[in-house]
C-alpha positions in Angstrom: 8.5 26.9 41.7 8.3 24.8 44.6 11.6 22.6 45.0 9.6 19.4 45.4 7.7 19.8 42.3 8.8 18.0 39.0 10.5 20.3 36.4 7.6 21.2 33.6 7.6 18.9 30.3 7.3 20.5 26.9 4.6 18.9 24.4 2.8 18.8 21.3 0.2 21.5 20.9 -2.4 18.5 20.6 -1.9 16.8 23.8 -2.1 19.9 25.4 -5.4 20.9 24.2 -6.7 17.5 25.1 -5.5 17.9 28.4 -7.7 21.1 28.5 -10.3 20.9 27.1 -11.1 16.7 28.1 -13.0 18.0 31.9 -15.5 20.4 29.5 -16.3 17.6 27.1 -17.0 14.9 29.9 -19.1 17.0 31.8 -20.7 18.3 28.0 -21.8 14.5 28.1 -22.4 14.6 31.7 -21.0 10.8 32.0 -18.9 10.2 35.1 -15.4 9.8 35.4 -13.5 6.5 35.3 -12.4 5.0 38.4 -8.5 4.2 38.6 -9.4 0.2 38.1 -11.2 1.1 35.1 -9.8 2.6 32.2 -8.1 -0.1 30.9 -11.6 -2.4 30.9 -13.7 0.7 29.1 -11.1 0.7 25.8 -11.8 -2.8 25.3 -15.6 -2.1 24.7 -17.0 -0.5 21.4 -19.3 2.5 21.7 -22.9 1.7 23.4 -25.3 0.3 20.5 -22.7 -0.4 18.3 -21.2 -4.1 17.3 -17.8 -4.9 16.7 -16.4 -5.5 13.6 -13.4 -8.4 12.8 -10.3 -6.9 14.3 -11.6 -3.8 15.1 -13.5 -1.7 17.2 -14.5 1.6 18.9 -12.4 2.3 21.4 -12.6 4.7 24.1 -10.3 7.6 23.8 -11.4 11.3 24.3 -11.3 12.9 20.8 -10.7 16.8 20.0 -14.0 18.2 18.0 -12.5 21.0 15.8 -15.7 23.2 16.9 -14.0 23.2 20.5 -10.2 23.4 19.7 -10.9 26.9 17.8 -11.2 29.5 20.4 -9.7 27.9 23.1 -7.2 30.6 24.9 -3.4 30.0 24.9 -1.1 31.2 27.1 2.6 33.4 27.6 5.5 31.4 29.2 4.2 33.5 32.6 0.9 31.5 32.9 -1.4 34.6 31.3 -4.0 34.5 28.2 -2.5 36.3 25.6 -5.0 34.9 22.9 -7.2 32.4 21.1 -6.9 29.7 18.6 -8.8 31.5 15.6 -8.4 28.5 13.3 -6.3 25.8 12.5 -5.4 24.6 9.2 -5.3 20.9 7.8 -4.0 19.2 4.8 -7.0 17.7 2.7 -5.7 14.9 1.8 -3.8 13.4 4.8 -5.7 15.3 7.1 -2.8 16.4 9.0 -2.3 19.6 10.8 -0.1 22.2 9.6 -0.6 25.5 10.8 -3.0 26.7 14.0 -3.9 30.4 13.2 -3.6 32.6 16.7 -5.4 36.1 17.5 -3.4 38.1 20.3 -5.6 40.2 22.6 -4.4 44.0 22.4 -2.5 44.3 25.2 0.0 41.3 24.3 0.6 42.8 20.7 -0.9 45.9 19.0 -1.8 44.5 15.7 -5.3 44.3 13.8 -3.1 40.6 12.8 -3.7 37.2 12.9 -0.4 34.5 12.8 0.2 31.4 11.0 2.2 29.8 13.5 3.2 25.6 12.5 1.8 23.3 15.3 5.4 21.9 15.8 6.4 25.8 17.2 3.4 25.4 19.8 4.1 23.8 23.0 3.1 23.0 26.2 3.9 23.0 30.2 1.6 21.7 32.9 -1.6 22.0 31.6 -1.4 25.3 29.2 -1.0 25.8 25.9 2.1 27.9 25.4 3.8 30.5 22.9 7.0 30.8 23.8 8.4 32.8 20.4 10.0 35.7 20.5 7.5 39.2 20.0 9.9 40.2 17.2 9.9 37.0 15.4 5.6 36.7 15.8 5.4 40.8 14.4 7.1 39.2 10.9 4.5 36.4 10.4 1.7 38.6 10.7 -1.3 38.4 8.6 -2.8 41.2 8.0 -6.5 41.1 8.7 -7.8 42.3 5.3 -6.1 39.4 3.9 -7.1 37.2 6.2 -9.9 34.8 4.2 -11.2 31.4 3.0 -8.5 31.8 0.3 -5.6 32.5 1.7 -3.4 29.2 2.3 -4.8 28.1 -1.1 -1.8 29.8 -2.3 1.2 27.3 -2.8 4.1 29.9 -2.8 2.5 31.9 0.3 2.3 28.4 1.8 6.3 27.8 0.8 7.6 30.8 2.3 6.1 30.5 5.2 7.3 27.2 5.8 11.1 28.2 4.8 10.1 31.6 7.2 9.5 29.1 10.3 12.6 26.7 9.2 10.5 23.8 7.6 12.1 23.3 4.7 10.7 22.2 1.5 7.3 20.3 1.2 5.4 18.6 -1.4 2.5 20.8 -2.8 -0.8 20.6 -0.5 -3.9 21.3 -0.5 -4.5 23.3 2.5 -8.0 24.3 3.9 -9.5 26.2 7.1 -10.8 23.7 9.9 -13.7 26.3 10.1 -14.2 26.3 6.2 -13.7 22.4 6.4 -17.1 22.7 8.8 -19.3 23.9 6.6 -18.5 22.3 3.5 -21.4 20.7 1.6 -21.0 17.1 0.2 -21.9 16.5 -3.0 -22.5 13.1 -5.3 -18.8 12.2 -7.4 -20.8 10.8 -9.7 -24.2 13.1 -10.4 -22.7 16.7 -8.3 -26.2 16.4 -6.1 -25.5 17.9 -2.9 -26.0 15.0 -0.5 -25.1 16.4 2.8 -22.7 18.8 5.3 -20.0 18.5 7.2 -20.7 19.2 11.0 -17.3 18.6 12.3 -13.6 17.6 12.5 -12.1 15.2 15.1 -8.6 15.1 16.2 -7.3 11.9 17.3 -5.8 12.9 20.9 -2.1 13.2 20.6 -1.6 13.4 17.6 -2.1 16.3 14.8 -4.3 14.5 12.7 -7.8 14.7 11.6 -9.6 11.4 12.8 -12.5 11.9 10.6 -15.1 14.1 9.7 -18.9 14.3 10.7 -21.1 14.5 7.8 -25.0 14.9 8.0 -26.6 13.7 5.3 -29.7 15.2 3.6 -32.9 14.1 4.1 -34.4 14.9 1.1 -31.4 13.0 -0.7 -31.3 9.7 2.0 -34.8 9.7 2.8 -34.0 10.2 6.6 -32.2 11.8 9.3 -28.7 10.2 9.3 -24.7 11.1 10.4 -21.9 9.3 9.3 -17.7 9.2 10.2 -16.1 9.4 7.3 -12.3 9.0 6.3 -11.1 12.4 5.9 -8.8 11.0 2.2 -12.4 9.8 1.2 -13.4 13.6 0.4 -11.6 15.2 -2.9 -11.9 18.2 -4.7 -14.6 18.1 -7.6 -16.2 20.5 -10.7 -17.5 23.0 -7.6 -15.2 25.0 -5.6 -17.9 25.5 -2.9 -18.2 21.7 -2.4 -16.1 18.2 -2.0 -17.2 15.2 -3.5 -18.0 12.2 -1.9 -18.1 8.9 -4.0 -20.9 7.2 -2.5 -24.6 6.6 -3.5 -27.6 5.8 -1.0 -26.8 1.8 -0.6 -23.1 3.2 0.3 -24.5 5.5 2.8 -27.4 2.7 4.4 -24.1 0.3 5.3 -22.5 3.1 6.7 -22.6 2.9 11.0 -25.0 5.8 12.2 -22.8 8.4 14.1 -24.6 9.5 17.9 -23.6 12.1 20.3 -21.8 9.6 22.5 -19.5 8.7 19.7 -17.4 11.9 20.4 -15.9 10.1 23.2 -14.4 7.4 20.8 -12.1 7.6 17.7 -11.1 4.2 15.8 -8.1 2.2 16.4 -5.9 3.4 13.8 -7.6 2.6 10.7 -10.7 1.6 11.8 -13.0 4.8 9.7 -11.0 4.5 7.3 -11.8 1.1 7.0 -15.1 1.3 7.9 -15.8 4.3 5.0 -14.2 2.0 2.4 -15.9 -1.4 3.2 -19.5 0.8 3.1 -18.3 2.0 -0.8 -17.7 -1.6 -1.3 -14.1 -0.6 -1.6 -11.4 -3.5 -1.1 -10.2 -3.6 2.7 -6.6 -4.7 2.5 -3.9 -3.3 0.3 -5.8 -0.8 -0.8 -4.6 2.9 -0.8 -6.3 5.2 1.9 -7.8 7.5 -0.4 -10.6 6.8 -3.1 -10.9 7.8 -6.1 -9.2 11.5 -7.0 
C-alpha cells in the first residue's frame, strides 16, 4: 500500500454493501448525483408527490432493497471474489439482521455448503465486503446443501448452537426467517385469513442491520385497485397458515395508507416514521404505544 494512503477502516457488513451497491441503484433510477452544496438541502425534502406529515417526513437516504443485497459478491482479505451473499436472515419481529448466508465459489473452498456466518463476523475495508475467518473455522459452520431450506433456522436449538459456535452467547427465542422467503410471503386478513396481498421486498436502513420496512402489493381483486404500501416490519405476525403472515388491516386501513412509487427506494423514514405511518393508517394510537400490533 502506498505510504501516503490512510490505513483501511473495518466496518459493519451493512455500510459496506451500501457503499457498493449505492452507484447501481442511482444509475437503476437514472437520477443524477448530488452536487457537494446539496446533500444537506435534499434530506430536508420528503419524497416527490408526497406531503409531510407533523414531525416527520421522507427523507432522503439511499436504502438497501433485499432483492439487491442477496447475490452481491464478497471478497478475501486479498481484494478477490470468493463468493456471494445467498441469503440473509432477519428476526420477524424486530426485523433485525442475524445471520447473512454465504456460497463460496469452488476454488476458495471445495464444499457443495453454504455458511451461516452472524453479520457482526462480516466486515469491511475500502469499498469490499470482507471475510476475513479462518478456512478451518468456516469448514465447521457448514451447511450442508441438502439441508439447506425454508425450514431450517426455524429450529430454536440449531439457531442456539450456532450462536454459542460463533461466541454470541445466549439469546431470547426468535423467530427467524429467509429475506428471500420473507419476499414472497403472501398477506393475509388477521381478522377473515383472505389473502390480501404479497410482499415484494425488504429495505435495509443504510448502516444499520435492520429491516426498514417491507413492500407489500396489495390485491386487486381484494382493494379494488392497483396499490403498494411500506409497512412496519413488527406489524406482520405469524397467523393459522404457515405459508402466510397476517396483516391486521381492512380496506379503509389500507385507502389511508401513503401509496409506495419507484422513487421511494431512494428514501427510508426518519426513525419511526413507517412505523408510525402503518399504525396511524390501522387507527392505532401514535404515542406510547408498543411498535408491534396485535400478536
Amino acid at each position: 500500500m502506498n505510504p501516503s494512503q490512510a490505513p483501511r477502516t473495518s466496518r459493519l457488513l451493512w455500510p459496506a454493501v451500501a457503499l457498493t451497491l449505492a452507484a447501481s441503484l442511482n444509475a437503476h433510477a437514472q437520477q443524477p448525483q448530488d452536487s457537494p452544496t446539496q446533500p444537506q438541502q435534499r434530506a430536508q425534502q420528503p419524497a416527490p408527490g408526497s406531503a409531510r406529515s407533523a414531525g416527520s417526513s421522507w427523507v432522503r437516504q439511499q436504502g438497501l432493497r433485499a432483492s439487491r443485497v442477496i447475490g452481491s459478491n464478497v471478497h478475501n482479505p486479498q481484494g478477490q471474489d470468493i463468493g456471494q451473499i445467498e441469503d440473509v436472515v432477519v428476526n420477524l419481529a424486530t426485523g433485525k439482521v442475524r445471520f447473512a448466508v454465504l456460497r463460496f465459489d469452488p476454488g476458495f473452498l471445495q464444499l457443495e455448503r453454504v455458511f451461516a456466518i452472524p453479520v457482526e463476523r462480516l466486515r469491511m475495508v475500502d469499498d469490499e465486503v470482507i471475510v476475513d475467518i479462518p478456512r478451518e473455522r468456516l469448514e465447521q459452520s457448514g451447511i450442508e446443501s441438502s439441508g439447506w431450506n425454508k425450514d431450517y433456522f426455524s429450529d430454536r436449538a440449531r439457531i442456539a448452537r450456532l450462536d454459542k459456535d460463533w461466541g454470541l452467547g445466549e439469546r431470547a427465542p426468535e423467530d427467524l426467517v429467509r429475506a428471500s422467503d420473507l419476499m414472497r410471503s403472501s398477506i393475509v386478513a388477521a381478522t377473515t385469513g383472505e389473502k390480501i396481498g404479497t410482499i415484494e421486498e425488504l429495505v435495509f436502513a443504510p448502516g444499520r442491520q435492520q429491516v426498514q420496512y417491507v413492500v407489500v402489493g396489495f390485491d386487486r381483486g381484494w382493494f379494488g385497485s392497483d396499490k403498494r404500501a411500506a409497512v412496519d416490519i413488527a406489524s406482520l405476525h405469524r397467523g393459522k397458515r404457515q405459508d402466510a403472515l397476517s396483516l391486521v388491516a381492512d380496506r379503509s386501513a389500507v385507502l389511508r395508507m401513503r401509496p409506495f412509487t419507484e422513487d421511494r427506494y431512494g428514501y427510508y423514514g426518519d426513525g419511526q416514521f413507517v412505523n408510525r405511518e402503518t399504525r396511524r393508517a390501522m387507527g392505532a394510537p401514535a404515542a406510547g404505544a408498543p411498535a408491534a400490533l396485535a400478536r
